[in-house]
Backbone bond lengths (Angstrom), bond angles and torsions (degrees), N, CA, C in turn:
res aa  C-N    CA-C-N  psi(-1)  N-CA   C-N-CA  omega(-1)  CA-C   N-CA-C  phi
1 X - - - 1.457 - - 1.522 109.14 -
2 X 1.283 121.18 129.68 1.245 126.42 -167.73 1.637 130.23 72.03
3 X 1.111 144.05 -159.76 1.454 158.19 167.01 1.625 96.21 -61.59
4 X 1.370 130.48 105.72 1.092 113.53 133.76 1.619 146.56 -33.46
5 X 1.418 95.87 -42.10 1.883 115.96 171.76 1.761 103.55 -53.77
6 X 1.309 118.28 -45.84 1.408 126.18 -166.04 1.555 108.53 -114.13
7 X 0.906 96.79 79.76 1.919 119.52 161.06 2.011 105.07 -84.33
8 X 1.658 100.27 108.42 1.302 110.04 -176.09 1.834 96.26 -88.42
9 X 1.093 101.72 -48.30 1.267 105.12 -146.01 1.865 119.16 -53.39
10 X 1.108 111.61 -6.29 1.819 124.95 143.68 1.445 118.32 -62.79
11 X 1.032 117.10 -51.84 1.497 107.36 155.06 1.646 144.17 -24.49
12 X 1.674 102.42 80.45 1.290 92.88 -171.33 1.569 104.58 -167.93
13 X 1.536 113.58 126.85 1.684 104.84 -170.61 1.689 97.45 -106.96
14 X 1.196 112.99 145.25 1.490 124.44 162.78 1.908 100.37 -56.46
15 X 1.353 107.66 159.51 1.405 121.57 -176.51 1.657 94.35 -124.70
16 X 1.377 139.80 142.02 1.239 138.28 165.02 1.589 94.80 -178.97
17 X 1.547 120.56 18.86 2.031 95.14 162.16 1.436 134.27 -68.68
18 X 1.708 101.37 -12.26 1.489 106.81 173.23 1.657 87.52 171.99
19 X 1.655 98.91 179.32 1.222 128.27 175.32 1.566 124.45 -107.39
20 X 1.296 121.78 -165.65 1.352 143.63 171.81 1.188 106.64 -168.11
21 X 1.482 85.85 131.49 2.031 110.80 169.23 1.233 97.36 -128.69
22 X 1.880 99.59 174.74 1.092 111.50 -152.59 2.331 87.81 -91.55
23 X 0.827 107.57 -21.02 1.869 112.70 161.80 1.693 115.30 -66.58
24 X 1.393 94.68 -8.14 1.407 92.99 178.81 1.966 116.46 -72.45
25 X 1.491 86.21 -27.31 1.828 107.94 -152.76 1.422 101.36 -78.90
26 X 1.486 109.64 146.74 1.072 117.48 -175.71 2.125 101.88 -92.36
27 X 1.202 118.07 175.17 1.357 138.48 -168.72 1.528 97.32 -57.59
28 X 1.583 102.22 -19.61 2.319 83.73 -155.10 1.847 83.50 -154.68
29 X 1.362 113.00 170.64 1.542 92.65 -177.22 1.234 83.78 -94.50
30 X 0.942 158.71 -51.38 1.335 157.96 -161.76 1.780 113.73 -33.52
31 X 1.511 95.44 -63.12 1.585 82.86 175.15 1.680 110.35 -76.53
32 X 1.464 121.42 -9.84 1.370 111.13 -178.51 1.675 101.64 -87.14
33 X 1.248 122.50 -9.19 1.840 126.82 171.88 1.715 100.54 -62.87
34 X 1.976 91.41 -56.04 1.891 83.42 -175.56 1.555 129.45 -47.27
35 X 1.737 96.74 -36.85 1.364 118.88 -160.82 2.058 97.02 -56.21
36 X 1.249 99.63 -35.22 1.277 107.56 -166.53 1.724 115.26 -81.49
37 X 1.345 105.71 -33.76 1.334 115.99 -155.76 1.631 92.16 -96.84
38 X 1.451 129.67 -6.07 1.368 134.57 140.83 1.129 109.81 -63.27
39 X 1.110 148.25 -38.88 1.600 157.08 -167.13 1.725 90.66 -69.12
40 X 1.263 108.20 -83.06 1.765 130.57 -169.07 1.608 89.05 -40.47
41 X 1.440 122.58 -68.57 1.482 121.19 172.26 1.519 115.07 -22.37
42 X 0.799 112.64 -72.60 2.036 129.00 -162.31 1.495 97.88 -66.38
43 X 1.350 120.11 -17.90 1.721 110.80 -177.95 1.273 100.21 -105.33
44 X 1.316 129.29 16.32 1.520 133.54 171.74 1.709 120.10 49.89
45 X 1.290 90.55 40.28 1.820 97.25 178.22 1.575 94.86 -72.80
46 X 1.367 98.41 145.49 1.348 122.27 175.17 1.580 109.14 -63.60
47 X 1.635 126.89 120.37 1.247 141.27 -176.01 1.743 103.20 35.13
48 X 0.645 89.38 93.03 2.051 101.14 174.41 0.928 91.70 -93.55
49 X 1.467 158.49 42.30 1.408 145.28 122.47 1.088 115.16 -84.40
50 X 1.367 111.68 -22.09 1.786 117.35 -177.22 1.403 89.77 -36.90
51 X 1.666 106.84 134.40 1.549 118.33 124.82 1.239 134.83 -167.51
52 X 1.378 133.83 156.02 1.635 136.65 -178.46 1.497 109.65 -45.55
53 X 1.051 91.74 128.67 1.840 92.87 176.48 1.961 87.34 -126.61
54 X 1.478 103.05 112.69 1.373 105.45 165.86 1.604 117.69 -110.19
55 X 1.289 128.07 139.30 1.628 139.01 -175.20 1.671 108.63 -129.55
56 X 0.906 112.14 164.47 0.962 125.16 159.17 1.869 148.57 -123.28
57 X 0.961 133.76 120.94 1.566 121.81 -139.74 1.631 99.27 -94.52
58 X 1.395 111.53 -163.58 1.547 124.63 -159.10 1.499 94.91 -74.89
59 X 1.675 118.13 -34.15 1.363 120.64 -162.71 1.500 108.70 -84.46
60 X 1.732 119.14 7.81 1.418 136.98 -178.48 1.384 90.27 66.60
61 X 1.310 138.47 33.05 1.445 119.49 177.50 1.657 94.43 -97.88
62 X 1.505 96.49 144.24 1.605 99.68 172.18 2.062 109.47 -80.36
63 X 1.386 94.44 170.56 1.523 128.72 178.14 0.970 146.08 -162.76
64 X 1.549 122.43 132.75 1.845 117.93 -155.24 1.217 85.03 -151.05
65 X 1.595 97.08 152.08 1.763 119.82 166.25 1.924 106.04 -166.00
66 X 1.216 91.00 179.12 1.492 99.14 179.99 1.462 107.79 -96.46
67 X 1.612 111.04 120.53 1.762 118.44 160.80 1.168 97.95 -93.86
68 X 1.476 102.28 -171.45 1.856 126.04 148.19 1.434 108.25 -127.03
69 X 1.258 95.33 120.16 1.927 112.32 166.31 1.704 92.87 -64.63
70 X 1.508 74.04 111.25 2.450 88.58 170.93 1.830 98.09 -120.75
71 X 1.568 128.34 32.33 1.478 106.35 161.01 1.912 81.70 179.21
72 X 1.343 101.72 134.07 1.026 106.96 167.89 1.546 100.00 -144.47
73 X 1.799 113.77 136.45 1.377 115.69 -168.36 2.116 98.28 -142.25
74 X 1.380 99.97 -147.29 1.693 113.40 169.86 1.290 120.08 -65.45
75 X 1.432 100.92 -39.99 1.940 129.01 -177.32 1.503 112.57 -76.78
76 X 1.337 122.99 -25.86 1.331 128.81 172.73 1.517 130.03 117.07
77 X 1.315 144.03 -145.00 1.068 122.81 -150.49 1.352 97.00 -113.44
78 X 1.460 121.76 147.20 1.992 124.95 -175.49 1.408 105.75 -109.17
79 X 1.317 109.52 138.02 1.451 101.10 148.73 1.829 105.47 -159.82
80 X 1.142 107.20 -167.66 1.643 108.13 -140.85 1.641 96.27 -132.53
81 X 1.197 145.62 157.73 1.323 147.92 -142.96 2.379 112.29 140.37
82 X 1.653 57.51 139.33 1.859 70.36 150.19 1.784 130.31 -58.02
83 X 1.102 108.02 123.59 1.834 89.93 -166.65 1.781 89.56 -88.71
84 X 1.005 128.06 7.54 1.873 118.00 -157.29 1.966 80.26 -123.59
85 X 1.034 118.95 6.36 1.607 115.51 161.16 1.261 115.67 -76.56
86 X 1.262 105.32 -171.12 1.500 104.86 -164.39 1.421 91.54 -87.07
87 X 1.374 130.80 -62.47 1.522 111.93 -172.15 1.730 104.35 -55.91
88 X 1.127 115.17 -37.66 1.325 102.61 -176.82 1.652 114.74 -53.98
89 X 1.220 124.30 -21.89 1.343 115.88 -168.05 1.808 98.19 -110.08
90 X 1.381 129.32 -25.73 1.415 133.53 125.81 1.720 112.72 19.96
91 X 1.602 82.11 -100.15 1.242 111.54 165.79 1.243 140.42 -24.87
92 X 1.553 100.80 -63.01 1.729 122.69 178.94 1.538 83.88 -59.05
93 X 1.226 159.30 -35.87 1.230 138.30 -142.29 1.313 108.50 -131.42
94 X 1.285 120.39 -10.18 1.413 135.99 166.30 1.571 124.00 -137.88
95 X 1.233 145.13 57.41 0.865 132.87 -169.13 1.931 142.60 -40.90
96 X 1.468 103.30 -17.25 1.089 128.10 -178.22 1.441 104.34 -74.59
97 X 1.275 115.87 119.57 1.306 129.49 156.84 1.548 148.54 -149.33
98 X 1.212 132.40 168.80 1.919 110.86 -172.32 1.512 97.12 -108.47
99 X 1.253 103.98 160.15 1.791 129.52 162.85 0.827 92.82 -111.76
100 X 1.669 107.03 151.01 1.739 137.44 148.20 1.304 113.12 -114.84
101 X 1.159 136.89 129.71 1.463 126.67 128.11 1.520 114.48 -100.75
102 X 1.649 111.17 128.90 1.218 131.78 -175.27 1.435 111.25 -103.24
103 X 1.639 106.19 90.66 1.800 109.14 -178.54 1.579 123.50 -109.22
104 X 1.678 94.52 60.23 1.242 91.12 -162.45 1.202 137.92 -81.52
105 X 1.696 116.84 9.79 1.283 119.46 157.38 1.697 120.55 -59.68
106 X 1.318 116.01 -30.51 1.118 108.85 171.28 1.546 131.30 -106.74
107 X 1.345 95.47 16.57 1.422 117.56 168.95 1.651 118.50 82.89
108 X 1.411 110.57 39.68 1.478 112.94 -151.87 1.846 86.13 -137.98
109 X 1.760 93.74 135.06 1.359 95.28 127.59 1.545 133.41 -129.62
110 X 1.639 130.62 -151.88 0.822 125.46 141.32 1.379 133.02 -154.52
111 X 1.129 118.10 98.45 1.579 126.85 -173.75 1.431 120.28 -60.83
112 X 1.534 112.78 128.53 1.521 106.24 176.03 1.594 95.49 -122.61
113 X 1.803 125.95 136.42 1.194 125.51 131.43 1.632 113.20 -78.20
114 X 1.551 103.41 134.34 1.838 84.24 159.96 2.344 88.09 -151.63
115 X 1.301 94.18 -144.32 1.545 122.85 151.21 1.504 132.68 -135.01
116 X 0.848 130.94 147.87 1.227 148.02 -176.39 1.335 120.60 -95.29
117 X 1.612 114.04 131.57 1.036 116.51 -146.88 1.791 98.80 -135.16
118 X 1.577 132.02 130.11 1.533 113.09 -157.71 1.796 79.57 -90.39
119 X 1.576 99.90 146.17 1.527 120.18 179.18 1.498 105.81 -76.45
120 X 0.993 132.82 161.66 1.218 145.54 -158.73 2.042 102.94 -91.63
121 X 1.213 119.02 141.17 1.081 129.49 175.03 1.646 104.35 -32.90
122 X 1.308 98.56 -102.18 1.394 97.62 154.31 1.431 126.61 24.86
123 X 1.395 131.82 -86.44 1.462 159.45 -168.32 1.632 101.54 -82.14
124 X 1.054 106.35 -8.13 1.626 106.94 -162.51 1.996 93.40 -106.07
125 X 1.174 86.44 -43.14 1.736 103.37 -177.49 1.718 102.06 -59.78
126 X 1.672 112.38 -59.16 1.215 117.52 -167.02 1.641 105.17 -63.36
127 X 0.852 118.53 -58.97 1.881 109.07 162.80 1.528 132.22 -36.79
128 X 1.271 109.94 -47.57 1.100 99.07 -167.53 1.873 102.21 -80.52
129 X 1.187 105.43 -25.38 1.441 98.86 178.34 1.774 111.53 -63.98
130 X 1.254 112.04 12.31 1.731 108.45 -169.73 1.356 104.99 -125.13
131 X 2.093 116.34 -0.26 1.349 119.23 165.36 1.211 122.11 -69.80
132 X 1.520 124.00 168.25 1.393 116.61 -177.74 1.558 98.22 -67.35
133 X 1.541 120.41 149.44 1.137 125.89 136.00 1.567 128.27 -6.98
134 X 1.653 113.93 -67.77 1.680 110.93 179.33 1.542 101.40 -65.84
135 X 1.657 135.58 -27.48 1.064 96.73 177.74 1.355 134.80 -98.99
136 X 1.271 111.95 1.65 1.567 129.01 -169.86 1.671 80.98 -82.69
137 X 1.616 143.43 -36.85 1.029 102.57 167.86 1.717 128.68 -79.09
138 X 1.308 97.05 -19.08 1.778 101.52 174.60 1.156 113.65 -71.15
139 X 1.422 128.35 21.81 1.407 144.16 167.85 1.903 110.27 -98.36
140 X 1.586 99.72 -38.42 1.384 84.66 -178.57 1.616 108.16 -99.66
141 X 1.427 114.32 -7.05 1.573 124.89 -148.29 2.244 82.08 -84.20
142 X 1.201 97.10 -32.29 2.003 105.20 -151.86 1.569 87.60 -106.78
143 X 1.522 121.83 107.75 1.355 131.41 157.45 1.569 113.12 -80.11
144 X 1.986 111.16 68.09 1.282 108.98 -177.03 1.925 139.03 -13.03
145 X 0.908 97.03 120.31 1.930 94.57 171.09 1.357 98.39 71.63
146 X 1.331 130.85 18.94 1.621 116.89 163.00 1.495 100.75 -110.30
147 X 1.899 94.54 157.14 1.340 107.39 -171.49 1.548 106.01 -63.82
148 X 1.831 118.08 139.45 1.472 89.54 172.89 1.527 67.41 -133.94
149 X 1.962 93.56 168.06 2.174 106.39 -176.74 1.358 97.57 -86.12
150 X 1.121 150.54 20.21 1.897 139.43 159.92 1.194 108.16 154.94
151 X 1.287 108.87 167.31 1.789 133.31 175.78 1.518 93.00 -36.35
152 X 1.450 125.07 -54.62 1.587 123.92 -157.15 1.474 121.81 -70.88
153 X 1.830 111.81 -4.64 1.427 123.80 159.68 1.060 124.39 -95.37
154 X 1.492 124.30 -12.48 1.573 130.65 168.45 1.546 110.53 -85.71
155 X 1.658 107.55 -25.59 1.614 97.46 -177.85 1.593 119.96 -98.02
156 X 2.198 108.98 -3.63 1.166 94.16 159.52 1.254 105.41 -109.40
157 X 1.394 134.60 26.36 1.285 105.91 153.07 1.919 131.24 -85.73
158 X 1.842 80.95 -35.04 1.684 91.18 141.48 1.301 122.96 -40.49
159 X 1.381 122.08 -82.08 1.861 100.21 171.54 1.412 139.12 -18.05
160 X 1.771 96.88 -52.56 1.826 115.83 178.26 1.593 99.70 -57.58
161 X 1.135 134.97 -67.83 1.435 138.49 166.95 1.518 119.28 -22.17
162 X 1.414 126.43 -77.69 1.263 126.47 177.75 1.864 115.70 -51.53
163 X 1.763 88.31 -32.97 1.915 78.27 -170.20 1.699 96.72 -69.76
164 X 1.321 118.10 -31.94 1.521 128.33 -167.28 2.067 99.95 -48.74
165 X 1.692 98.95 -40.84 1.586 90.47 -156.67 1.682 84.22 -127.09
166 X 1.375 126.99 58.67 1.530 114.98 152.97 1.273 97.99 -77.78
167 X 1.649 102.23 162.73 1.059 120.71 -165.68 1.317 131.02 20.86
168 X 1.406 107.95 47.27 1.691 113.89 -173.66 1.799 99.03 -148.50
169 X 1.739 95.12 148.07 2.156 92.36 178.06 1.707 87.23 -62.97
170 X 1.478 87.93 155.51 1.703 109.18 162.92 1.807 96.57 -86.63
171 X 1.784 99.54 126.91 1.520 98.81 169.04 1.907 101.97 -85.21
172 X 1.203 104.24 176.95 1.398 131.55 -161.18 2.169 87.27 -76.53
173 X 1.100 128.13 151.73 1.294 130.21 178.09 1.642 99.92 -84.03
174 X 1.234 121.72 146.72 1.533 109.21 151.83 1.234 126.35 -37.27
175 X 1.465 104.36 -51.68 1.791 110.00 -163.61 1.098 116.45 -75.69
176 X 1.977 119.95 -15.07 1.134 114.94 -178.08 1.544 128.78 -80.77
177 X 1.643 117.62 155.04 1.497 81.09 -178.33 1.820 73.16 -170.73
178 X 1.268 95.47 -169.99 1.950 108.79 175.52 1.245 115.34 -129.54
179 X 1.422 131.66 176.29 1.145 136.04 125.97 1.447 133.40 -156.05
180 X 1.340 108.01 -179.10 1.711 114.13 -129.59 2.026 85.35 -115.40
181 X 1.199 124.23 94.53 1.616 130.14 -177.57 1.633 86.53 -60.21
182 X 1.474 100.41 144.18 2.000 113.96 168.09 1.715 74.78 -125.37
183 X 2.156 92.63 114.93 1.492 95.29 152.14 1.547 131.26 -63.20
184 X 1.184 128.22 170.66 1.411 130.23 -178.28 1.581 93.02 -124.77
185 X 1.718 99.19 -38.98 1.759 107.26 -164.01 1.764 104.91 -153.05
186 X 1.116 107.55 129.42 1.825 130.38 -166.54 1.605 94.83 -101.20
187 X 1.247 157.70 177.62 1.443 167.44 98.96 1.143 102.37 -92.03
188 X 0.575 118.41 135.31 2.038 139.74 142.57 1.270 135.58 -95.62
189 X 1.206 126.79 86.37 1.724 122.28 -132.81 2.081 85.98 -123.72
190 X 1.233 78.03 126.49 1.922 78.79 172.27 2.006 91.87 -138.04
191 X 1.686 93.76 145.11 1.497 104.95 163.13 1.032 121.64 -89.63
192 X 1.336 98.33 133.15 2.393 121.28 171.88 1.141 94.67 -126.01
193 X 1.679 82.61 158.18 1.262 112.49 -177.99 1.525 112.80 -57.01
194 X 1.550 115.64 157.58 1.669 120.51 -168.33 1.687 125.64 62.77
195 X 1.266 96.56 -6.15 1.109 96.48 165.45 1.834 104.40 99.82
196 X 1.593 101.74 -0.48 1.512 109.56 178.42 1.750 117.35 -86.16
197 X 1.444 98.15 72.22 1.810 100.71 -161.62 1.687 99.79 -64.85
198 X 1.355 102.43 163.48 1.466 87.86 172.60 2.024 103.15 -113.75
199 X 1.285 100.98 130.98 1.424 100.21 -164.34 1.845 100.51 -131.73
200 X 1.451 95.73 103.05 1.897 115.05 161.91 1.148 135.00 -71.44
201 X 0.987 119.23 134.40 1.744 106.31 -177.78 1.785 119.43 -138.31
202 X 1.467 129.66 103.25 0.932 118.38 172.02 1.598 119.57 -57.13
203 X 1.407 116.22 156.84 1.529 118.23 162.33 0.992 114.24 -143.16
204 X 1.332 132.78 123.12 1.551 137.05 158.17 1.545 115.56 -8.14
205 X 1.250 119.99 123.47 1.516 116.18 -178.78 1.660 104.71 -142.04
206 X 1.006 131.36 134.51 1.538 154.37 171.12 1.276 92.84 13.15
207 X 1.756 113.94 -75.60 1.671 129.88 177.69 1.469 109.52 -103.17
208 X 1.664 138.31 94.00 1.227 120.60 166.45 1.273 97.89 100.04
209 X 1.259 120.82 -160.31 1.254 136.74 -170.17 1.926 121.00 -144.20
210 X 0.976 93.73 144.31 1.602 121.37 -162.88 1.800 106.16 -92.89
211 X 1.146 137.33 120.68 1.259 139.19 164.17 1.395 134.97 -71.01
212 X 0.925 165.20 75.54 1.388 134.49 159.60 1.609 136.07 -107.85
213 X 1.227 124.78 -170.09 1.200 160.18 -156.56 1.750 107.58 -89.56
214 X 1.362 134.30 90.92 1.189 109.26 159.77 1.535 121.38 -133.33
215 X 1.335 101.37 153.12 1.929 121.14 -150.46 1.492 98.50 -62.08
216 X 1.163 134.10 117.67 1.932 124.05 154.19 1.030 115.10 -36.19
């Protein structure tokens, strides 16, 4: 069954750089996300904002790719995209969706259920005016998730774009836009040894938030 050449099932590292208890956790996941994502920071993992943003579309088929979390506050986690993409249109029709960040040099993840919420003009404007230049135009040049025939239609429409706005600000695209996930449910997943990780999970509760315990 499968590739003879590719035998996975040896594949497998022990976990023992540390733990998690439930004294470990901070009051809200939010400040216990920062607590962490200072941690991931200081060990110089490559883009520690990376994470899976999975949705699901009209046809109930699932979907995942890599964003970057660019604002995290009380309201929940931001990030920025094409809204006429596929998660963008996802979304419009399902709002419910999970985050990952996958930090597995230090043996961590962190799972978010929440919904998604489109960010306000406003907030959408003030960002994008603080992207680089090449990409605020690779925002209008790249009509995300549509079929295009090769590299040589994305790089002259790129051309058409820059000649459109030399020496001029790049305005914000219609299609572009963000939004701001409201968790429901946080994990806090750290690897132990045997494979007995210890994995926390806040959940939204009436007043505040509720903790528990769940089994590897």
């Amino acid at each position: 069954m499968g590739d003879p050449d590719l035998d996975l099932r040896a594949l497998r590292q022990e976990y023992a750089a540390a733990g998690l208890a439930e004294g470990d956790l901070a009051a809200d996941p939010v400040t216990m996300f920062r607590r962490w994502f200072d941690e991931v920071q200081a060990a110089g993992l490559h883009e520690p904002n990376a994470m899976v943003v999975a949705t699901v579309g009209a046809d109930l088929a699932p979907s995942s790719r890599m964003v970057l979390l660019k604002g995290l506050d009380e309201d929940g986690f931001v990030f920025f995209t094409n809204t006429r993409s596929r998660k963008g249109e996802d979304l419009a029709g399902n709002p419910r969706c999970a985050l990952l960040f996958p930090w597995h040099p230090l043996e961590r993840q962190v799972r978010v259920d929440g919904v998604a919420a489109p960010l306000s003009a406003a907030a959408v404007a003030d960002y994008f005016a603080v992207r680089p230049r090449g990409s605020q135009l690779g925002a209008w040049a790249s009509r995300q998730s549509r079929v295009v025939a090769g590299r040589e239609e994305l790089a002259a429409s790129y051309d058409e774009v820059e000649a459109r706005y030399d020496g001029r600000d790049v305005p914000v695209p219609e299609e572009w836009g963000g939004y701001v996930v409201r968790p429901d449910a946080v994990e806090f997943w750290q690897g132990r040894p045997g494979r007995m990780h210890d994995r926390l999970v806040y959940r939204r509760a009436a007043a505040g938030w509720r903790t528990e315990r769940l089994a590897p």
